[in-house]
N, C-alpha and C positions, 0 to 999 in steps of 0.2 A: 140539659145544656151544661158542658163544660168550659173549662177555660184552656187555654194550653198560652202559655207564654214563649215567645221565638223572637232575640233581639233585641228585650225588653218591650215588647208591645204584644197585649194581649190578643189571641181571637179566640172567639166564641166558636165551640165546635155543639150543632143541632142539628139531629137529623128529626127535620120536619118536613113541612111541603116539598121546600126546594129538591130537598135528597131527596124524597118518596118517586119527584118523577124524573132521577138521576136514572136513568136504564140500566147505565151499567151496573152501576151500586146495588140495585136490586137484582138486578140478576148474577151478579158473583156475592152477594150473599146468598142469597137463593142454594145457590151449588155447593156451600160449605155447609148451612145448616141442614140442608135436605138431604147430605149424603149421595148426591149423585154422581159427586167423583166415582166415588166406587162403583157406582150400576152401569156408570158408560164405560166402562171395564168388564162387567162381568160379563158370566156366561149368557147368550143369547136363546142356549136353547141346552135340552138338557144334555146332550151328549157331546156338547160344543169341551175341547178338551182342558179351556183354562179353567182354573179351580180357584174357588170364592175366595181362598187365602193371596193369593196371586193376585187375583181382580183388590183383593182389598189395600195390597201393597203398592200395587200400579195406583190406584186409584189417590191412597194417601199421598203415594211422590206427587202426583200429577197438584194433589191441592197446597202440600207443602210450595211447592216450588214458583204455585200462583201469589200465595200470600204477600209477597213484596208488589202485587201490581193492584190487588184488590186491598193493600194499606193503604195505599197511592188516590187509589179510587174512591174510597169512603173516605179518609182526608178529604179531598175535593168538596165530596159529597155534603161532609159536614160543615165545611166552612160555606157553603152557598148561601145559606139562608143569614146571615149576620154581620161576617168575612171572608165574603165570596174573594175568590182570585179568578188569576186570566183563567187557569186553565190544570191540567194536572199535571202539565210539567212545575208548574212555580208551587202547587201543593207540596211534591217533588224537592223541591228544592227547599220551603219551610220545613218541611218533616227533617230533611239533612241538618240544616242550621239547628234544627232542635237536638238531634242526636248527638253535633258537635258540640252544642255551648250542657248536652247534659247526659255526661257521658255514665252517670252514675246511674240515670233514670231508668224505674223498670220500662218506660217505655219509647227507652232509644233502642228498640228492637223494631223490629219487622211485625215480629211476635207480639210482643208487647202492645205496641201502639194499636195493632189488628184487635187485641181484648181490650184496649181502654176505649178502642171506637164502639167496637161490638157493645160493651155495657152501656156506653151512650145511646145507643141507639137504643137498648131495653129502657133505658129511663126514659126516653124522649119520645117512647110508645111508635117509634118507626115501626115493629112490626106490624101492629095493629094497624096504622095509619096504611100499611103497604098490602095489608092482607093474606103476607107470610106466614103470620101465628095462625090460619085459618085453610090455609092451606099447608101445613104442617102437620094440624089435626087431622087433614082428611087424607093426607098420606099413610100416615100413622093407622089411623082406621083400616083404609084400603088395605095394608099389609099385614094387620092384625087378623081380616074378614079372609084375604088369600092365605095367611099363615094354617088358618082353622080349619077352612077347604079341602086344605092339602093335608091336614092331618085325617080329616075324616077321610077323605081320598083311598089315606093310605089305610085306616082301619076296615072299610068297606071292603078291598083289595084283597088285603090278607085273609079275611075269613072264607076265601071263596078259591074253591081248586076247579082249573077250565075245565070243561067235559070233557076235550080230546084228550086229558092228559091224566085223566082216572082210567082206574085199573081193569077191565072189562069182569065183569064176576062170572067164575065158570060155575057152572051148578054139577053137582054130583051126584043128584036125584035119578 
């Protein structure tokens, strides 16, 4: 739990219960830590013509350009549990009052305030409570078991020339 001070009145930012069953909160962090901006960009299939560099630039504009709406969201999120507001326009609107009365702060960004909630939320064991860190792992895993697949794939592949496309052997006996 943090503090953030907005107008001289404290609120407590936790991401506990309340955020864990915030939908949105958990599913637009979900999409930044899991890396899925970029896979709902890439290629589909392998001769599909966009290339992983492309998917991974489309992909990072797509989460850059979210980050003001998923600050907005975890704000909310975080204040439920202590210093709930209406809603995420008035989060909205504290997050601005904070930027104007502290213009110096690292986290009168978009940016900022997105990493000071993010590190709240690791101290406050939101993944764990949300089951992200667990599902994180088993992505992780899953891509590490398809990475090695596809390398033996290719090692299997390589050592083996098709029969229609050997040499036919003439004999000269």
């Amino acid at each position: 739990m943090k503090i953030l001070t907005i107008g001289g009145k404290d609120y407590k930012i936790e991401f506990s219960f309340e955020a864990a069953e915030y939908k949105d909160c958990v599913d637009q962090i979900f999409k930044v830590i899991s890396g899925s901006y970029i896979m709902k960009n890439g290629p589909a299939e392998e001769d599909e013509k966009i290339s992983m560099a492309a998917a991974f630039l489309n992909g990072t504009a797509d989460m850059i350009s979210d980050i003001p709406k998923l600050t907005i969201t975890a704000l909310y999120a975080g204040l439920l549990e202590n210093s709930p507001v209406e809603n995420e326009q008035a989060a909205r609107n504290l997050f601005k009052q904070f930027v104007k009365e502290n213009p110096d702060d690292e986290r009168a960004s978009f940016w900022g305030m997105y990493y000071f909630l993010r590190d709240c939320m690791e101290e406050d064991g939101f993944f764990k409570l949300t089951g992200l860190d667990k599902a994180m792992a088993q992505m992780e895993e899953a891509a590490k078991k398809a990475e090695e697949a596809a390398e033996e794939g290719q090692k299997s592949k390589s050592g083996k020339i098709p029969q229609d496309r050997k040499r036919k052997s003439t004999s000269t006996k």
